[in-house]
N, C-alpha and C positions, 0 to 999 in steps of 0.2 A: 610406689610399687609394693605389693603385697608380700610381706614373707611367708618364707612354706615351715611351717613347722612338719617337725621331721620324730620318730622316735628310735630308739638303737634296738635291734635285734641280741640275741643271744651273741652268735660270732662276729659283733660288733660292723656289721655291714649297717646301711640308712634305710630305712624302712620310710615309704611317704605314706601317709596316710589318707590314699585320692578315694578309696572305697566310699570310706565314712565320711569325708569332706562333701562328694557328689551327690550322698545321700541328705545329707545335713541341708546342701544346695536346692535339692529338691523339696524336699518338705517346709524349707523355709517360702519358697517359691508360691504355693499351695497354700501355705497361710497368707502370704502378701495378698495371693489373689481373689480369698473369700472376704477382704478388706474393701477392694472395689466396689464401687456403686454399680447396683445389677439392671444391666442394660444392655440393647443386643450387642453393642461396638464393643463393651467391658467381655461379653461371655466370650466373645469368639478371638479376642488376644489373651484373657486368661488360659484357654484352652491350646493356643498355639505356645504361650509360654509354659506352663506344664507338660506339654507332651516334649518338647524342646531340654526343657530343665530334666525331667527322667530319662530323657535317651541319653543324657551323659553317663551318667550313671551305671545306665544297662548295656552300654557300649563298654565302659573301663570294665565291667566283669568279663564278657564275653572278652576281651584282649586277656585276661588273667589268663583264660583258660584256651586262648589263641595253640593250634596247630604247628605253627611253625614263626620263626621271627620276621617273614613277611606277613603273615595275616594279624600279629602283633601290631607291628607298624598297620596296616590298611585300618585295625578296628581303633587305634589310640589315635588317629587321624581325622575317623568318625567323633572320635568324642570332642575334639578339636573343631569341628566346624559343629556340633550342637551346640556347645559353649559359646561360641563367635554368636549363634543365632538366638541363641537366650539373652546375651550382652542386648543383641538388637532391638526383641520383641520387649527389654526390659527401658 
């Protein structure tokens, strides 16, 4: 099992750091995938595994800046089944 490394805020609350993790996620994704042998079956699951690996990402922002603490839950949901789909396409 993976540990979450965590840092401490000022008023000593846990701060995760899923932003920069997702990002990290992504760009590593991106390099793995111009490692591929380039061929039509390689282009078109690199492309479904990038578009996949950035929607987590672009999902936990848009939940930052969520309306209310249901469309919180609905977008961290999303980023939850991009993640599950990256595992796959990976």
């Amino acid at each position: 099992m993976t540990k979450i490394s965590m840092n401490k805020t000022e008023n000593n609350q846990k701060k995760y750091d899923l932003e920069e993790r997702a990002y990290k996620f992504a760009r590593n994704v991106a390099h793995l995938s111009r490692k591929l042998p380039r061929n039509s079956v390689n282009f078109k699951y690199a492309d479904q595994i990038i578009r996949a690996s950035g929607s987590v990402g672009a999902n936990y922002i848009e939940a930052n800046e969520a309306l209310s603490k249901k469309d919180f839950v609905t977008r961290v949901k999303i980023c939850r089944k991009e993640s599950k789909e990256s595992a796959y396409w990976l």
